[in-house]
N, C-alpha and C positions, 0 to 999 in steps of 0.2 A: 504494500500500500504506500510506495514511494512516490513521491511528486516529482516527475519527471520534468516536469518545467524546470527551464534554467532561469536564475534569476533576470530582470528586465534591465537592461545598462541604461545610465542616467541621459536621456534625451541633451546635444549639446547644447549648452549655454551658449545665446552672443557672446561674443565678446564687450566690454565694459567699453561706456560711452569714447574714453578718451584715446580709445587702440584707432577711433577713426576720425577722428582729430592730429592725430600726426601728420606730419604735412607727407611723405609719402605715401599714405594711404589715401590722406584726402584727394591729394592729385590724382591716385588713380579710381578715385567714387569720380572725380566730377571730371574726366576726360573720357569714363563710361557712359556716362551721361550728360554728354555735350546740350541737348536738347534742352533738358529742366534747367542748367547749369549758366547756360550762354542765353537762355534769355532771362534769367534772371539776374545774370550780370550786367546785361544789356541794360536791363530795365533800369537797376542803380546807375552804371553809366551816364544814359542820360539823363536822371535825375539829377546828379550830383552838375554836370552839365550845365542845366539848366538853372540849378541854384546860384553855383559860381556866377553865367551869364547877368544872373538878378544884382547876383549882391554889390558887383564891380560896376553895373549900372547906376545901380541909386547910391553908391559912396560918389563916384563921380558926377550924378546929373547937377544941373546947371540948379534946380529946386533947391541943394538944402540950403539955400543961401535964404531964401524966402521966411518970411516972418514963422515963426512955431510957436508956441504957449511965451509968450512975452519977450521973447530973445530975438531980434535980428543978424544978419550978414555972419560974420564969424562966427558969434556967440551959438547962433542958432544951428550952424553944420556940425559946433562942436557934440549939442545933444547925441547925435547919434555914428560920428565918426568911427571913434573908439569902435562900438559894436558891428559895424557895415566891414572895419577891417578884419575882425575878428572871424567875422561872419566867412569873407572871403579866404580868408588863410583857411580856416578849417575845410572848405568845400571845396578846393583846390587841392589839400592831400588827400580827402576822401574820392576825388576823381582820376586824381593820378593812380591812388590804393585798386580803384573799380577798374580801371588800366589795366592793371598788372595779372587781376584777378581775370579779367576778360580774355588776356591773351594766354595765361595760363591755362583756360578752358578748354579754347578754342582751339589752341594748338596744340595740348596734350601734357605740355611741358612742367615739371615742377618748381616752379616760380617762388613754391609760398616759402 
């Protein structure tokens, strides 16, 4: 009256979140998948794009010189200088970063 069934071996675990977080692995999930990967780069691409284009517009338009909550000519650019530079510097690494990311996609290559 032996149980001839052999024990059942443990179904494999994934692997843990950060084995596909390494950058050679990642490069090869997202060069597998050029499609989900490259338009979603795309997509940040030209957002970040698009944001740079804004924020280097309005730190330079010819308006912040125009009156704003009681401040004129100087006074009144200085409101919001500071932030407009700020603004641009960050969205301009984040575009060159979506760059890098984009061609590392698309070409296969391990960039990260």
């Amino acid at each position: 009256m032996g149980d001839d069934t052999e024990p059942k071996q443990p179904e494999a675990l994934p692997e843990r979140l950060c084995y596909y977080f390494k950058p050679e692995n990642a490069a090869k999930i997202m060069s597998n998948k050029k499609s989900v990967f490259g338009t979603v780069s795309l997509i940040v691409y030209l957002g970040q794009f698009v944001l740079v284009v804004g924020a280097t517009t309005h730190y330079s338009s010819y308006e912040r010189l125009s009156f704003c909550n009681g401040y004129s000519g100087e006074e009144a650019s200085g409101v919001y200088d500071t932030l407009l530079l700020m603004l641009s510097a960050y969205h301009i690494i984040e575009w060159v970063r979506a760059t890098i990311l984009l061609c590392a996609v698309l070409v296969g290559v391990n960039l990260i």
